[in-house]
C-alpha positions as CSV (number, residue, x, y, z in Angstrom):
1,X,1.2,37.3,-1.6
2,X,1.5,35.4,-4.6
3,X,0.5,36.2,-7.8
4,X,-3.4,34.9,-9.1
5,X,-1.8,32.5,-11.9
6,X,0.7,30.9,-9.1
7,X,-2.2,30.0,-6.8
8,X,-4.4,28.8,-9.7
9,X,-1.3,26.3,-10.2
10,X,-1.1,25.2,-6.7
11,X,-5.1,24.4,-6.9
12,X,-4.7,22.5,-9.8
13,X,-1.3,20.4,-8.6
14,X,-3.6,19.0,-5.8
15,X,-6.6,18.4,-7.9
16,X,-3.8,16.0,-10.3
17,X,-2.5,14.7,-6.9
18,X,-5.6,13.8,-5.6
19,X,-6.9,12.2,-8.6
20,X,-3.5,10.5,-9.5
21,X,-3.7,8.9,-5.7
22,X,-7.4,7.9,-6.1
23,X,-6.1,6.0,-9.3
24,X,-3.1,4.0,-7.6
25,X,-5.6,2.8,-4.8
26,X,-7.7,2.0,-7.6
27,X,-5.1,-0.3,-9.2
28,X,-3.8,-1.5,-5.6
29,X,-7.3,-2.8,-4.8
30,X,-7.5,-4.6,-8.8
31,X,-4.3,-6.2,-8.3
32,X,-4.8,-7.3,-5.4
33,X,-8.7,-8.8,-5.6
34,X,-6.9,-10.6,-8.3
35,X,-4.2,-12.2,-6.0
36,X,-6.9,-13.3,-3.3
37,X,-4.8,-11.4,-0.8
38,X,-8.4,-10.1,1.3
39,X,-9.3,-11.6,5.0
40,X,-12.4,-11.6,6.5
41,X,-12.3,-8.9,9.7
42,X,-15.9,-8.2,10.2
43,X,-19.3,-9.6,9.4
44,X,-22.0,-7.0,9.5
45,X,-25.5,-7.9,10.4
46,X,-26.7,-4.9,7.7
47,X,-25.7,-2.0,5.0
48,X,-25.9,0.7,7.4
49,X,-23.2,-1.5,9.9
50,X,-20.9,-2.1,7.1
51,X,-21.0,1.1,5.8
52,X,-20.2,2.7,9.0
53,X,-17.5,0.0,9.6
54,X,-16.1,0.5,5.8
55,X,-15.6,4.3,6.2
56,X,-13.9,3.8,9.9
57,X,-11.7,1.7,8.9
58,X,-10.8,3.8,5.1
59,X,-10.6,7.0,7.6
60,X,-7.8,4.7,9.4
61,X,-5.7,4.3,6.3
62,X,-6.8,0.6,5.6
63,X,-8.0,-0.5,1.9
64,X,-11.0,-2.4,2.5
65,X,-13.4,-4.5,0.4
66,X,-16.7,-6.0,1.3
67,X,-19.2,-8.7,0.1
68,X,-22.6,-10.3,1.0
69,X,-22.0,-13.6,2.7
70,X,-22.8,-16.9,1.2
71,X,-24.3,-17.8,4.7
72,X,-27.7,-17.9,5.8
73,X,-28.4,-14.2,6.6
74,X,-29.2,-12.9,3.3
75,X,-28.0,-9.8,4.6
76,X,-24.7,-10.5,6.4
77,X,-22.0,-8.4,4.8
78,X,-18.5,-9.2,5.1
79,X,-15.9,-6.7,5.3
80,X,-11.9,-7.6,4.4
81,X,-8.8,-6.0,4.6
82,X,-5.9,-6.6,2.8
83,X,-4.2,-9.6,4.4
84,X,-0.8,-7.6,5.4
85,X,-3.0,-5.2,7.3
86,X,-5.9,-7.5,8.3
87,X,-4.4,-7.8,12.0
88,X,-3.9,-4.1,12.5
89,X,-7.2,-3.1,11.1
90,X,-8.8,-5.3,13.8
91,X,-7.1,-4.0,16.1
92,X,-8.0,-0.5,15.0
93,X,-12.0,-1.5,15.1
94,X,-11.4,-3.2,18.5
95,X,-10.4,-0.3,20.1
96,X,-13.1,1.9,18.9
97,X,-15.5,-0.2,20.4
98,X,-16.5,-2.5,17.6
């Protein structure tokens, strides 16, 4: 068993890691809203929809961003993935069903 002190340190090394990895995404998705490198994969018809699309497709890995449409729907929401990934995450929502 290891000693109190050592698992207090293990505990702690994942909280850094976590946050550390929450902060490279972070600066990932800034550099790259900045380079325009999004595509539209989805339009949802509502909040609820997009959110339910947003969180599938961050559960798949993908680094997704999402705006209201300039469109007529005042609430169409459009939901984009990184342009390197923007085939694969459709193909991840087609085959769940969406």
């Amino acid at each position: 068993m290891l000693p109190v002190h050592c698992i207090y340190d293990l505990t702690s090394t994942d909280a850094r890691m976590y946050n550390d990895m929450q902060e490279i995404q972070e600066v990932r998705r800034m550099r790259t809203t900045r380079a325009g490198l999004w595509r539209v994969i989805y339009i949802a018809r509502s909040e609820r929809q997009a959110q339910r699309i947003e969180e599938l497709l961050r559960e798949g890995g993908f680094m997704v961003d999402r705006r209201p449409t300039t469109g007529d729907s005042a609430e169409d929401i459009e939901i984009k993935a990184l342009e390197s990934e923007a085939e694969e995450a459709r193909l991840y929502l087609m085959e769940r069903g969406l």
